[in-house]
ROMAR-316147 format. One line per field, with one value per residue: residue in one letter; x, z, y of N, C-alpha, C, O in turn. Coordinates in Angstrom, 2 decimals. Each point is the difference from the previous one (the first is absolute). Layout:
r	A  ...
n.u	X  ...
n.w	Z  ...
n.v	Y  ...
ca.u	X  ...
ca.w	Z  ...
ca.v	Y  ...
c.u	X  ...
c.w	Z  ...
c.v	Y  ...
o.u	X  ...
o.w	Z  ...
o.v	Y  ...
END
This chain:
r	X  X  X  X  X  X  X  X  X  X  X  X  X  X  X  X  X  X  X  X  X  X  X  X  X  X  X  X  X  X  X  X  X  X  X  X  X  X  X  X  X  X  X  X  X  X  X  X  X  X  X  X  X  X  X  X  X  X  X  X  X  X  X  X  X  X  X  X  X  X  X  X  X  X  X  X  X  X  X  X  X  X
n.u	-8.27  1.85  -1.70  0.13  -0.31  -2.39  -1.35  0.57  -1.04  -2.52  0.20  0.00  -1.64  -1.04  0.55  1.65  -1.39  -0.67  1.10  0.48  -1.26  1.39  1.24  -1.05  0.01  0.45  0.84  -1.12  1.07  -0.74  0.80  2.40  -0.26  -0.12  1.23  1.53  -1.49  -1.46  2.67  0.44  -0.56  -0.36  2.21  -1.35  -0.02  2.07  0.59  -0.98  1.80  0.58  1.15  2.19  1.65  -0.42  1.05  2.11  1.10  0.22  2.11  1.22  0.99  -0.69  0.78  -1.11  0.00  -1.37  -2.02  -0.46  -1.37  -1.86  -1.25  -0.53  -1.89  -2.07  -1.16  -0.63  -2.14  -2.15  -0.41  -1.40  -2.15  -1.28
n.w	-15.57  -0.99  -1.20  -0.47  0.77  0.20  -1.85  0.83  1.91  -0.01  -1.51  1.30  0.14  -1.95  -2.46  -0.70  -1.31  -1.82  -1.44  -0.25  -1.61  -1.76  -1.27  -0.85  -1.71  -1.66  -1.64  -1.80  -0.13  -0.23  2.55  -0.16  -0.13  2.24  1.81  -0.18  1.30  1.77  0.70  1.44  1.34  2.61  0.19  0.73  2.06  -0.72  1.29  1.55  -1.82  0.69  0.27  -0.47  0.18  -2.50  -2.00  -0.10  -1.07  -2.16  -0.04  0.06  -1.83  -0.30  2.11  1.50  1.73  1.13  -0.86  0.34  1.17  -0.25  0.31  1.95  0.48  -0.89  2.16  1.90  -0.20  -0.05  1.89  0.75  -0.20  1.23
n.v	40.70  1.03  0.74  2.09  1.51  0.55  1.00  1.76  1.24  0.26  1.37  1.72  0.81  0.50  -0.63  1.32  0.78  0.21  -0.32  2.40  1.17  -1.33  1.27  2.32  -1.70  0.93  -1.53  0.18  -1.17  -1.73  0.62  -0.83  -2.56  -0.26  0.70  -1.79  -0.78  -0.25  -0.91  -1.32  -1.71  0.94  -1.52  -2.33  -0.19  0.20  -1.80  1.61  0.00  -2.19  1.83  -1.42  1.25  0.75  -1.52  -0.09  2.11  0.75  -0.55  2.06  -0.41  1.93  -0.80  1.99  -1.07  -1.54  0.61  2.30  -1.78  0.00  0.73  0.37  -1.33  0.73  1.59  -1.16  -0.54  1.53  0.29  -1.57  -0.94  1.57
ca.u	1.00  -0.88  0.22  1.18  0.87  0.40  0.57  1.04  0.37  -0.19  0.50  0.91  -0.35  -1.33  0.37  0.74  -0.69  -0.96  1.17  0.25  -0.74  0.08  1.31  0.06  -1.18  -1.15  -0.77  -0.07  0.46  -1.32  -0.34  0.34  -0.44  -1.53  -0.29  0.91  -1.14  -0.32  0.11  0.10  -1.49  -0.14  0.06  -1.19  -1.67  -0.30  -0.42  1.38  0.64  0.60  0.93  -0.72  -0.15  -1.27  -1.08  -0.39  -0.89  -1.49  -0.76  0.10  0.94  1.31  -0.08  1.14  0.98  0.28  0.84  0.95  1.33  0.55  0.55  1.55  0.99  0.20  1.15  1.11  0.91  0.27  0.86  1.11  0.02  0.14
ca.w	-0.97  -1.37  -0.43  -1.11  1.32  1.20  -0.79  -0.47  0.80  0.47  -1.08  0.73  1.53  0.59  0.39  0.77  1.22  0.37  0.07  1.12  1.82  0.36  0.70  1.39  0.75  -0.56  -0.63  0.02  -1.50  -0.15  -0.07  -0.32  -0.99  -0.21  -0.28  -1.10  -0.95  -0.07  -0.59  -1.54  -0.56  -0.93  -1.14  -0.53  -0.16  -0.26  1.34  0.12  0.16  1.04  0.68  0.73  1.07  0.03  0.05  1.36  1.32  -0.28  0.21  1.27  0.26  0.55  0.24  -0.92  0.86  -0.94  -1.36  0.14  0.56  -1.73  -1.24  0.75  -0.11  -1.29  -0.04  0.95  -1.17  -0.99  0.36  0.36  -1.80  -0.79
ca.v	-0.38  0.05  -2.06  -0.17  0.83  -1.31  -1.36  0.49  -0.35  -1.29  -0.75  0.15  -0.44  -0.81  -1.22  -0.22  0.88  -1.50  -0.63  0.54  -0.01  -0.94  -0.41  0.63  -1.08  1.06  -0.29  -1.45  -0.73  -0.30  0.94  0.03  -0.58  0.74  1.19  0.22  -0.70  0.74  1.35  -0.45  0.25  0.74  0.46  -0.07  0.32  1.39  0.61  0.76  -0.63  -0.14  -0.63  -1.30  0.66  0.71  -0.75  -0.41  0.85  -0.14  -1.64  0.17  -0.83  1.23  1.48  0.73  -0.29  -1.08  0.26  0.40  -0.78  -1.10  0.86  0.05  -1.16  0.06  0.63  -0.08  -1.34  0.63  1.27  -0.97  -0.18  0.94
c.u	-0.70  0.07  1.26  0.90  0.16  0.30  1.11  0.89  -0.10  1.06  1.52  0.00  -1.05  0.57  0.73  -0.71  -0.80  1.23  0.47  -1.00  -0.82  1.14  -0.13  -1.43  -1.06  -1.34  0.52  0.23  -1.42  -0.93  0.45  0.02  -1.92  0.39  0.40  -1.15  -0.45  0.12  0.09  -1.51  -0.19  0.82  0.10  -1.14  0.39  -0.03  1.51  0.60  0.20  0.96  -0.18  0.14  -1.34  -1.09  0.37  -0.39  -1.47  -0.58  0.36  0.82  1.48  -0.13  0.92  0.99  0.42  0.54  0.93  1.35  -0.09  0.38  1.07  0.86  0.34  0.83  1.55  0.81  0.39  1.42  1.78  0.67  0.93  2.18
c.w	-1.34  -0.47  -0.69  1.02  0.53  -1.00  -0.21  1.44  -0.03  -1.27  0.61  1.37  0.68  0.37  1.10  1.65  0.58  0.27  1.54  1.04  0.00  0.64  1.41  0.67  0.45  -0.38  -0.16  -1.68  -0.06  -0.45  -1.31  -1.56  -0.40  -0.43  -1.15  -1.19  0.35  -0.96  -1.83  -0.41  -0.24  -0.89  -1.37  -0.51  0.21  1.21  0.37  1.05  1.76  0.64  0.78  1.34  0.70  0.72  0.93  1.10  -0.30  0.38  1.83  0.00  0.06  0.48  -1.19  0.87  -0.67  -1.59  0.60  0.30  -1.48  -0.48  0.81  -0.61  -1.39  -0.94  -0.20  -0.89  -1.12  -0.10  -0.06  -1.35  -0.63  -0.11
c.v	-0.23  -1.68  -0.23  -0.02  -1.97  -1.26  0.38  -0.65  -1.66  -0.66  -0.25  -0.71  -1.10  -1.36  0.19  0.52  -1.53  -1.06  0.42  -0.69  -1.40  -0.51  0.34  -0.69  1.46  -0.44  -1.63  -0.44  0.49  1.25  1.35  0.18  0.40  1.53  0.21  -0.49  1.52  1.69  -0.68  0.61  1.32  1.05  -0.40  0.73  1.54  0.68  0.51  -0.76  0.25  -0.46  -0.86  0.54  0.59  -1.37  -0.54  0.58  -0.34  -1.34  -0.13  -0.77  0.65  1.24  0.96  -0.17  -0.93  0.65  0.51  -0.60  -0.67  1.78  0.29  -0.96  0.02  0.79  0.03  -1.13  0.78  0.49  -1.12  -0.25  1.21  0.13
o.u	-1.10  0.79  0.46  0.60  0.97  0.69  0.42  0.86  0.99  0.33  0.59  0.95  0.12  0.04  -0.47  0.49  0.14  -0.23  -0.01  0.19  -0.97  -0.12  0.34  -0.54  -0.58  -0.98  0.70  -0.79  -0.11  -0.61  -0.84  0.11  -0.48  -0.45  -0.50  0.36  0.54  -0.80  -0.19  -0.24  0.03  -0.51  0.53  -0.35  -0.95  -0.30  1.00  -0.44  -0.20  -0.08  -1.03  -0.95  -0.34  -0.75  -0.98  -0.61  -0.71  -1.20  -0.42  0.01  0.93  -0.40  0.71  0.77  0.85  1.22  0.85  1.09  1.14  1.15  0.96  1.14  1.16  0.67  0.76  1.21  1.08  0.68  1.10  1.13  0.92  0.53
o.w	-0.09  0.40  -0.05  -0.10  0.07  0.38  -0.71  -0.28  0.00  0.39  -0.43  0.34  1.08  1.17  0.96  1.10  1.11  1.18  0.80  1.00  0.76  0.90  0.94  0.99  1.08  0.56  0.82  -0.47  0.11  -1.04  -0.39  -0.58  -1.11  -1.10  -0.57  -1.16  -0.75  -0.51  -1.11  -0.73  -1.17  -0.45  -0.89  -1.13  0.49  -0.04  -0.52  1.11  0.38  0.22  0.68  0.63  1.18  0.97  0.67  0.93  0.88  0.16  0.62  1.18  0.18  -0.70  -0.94  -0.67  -0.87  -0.19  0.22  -0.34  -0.40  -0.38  -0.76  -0.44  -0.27  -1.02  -0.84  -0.19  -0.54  -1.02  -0.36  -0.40  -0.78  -0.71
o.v	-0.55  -0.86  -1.14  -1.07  -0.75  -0.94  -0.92  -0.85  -0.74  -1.12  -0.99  -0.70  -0.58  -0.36  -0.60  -0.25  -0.51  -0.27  -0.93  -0.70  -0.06  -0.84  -0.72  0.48  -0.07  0.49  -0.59  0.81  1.22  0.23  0.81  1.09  0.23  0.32  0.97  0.23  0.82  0.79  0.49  0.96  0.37  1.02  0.65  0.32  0.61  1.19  -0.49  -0.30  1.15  -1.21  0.05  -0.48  -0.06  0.10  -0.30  -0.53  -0.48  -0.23  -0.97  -0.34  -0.78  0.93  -0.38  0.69  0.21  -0.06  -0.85  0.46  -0.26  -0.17  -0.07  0.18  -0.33  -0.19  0.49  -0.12  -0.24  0.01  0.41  0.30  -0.24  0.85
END
């Protein structure tokens, strides 16, 4: 995915993606609130940008099974709204 491509997605989705899979007891407030410092940082410091989905597979704290059931569910709210 290109970096423009995912700040463009995450500007849409990230909060609410981290919000999901604490509700769905996924992750933890905590956990949560760290990855969101994280991506802050590096797009900060110039580093390509990451979806909070990405950093928790990378920190081993979500399977891709796991994202997939938060982006169903995110989906699926999307679609209700609409």
């Amino acid at each position: 995915m290109s970096q423009q491509k995912g700040a463009k997605l995450c500007s849409v989705y990230c909060r609410r993606f981290g919000q999901i899979a604490v509700e769905m007891e996924l992750i933890t407030v905590e956990q949560l609130v760290e990855a969101l410092g994280e991506q802050a940082r590096d797009d900060v410091e110039g580093r390509p940008h990451r979806l909070l989905g990405t950093i928790f597979f990378e920190q081993g704290l979500m399977t891709p099974g796991q994202m997939d059931q938060v982006l169903n569910r995110l989906f699926s709210q999307q679609e209700q709204e609409v």
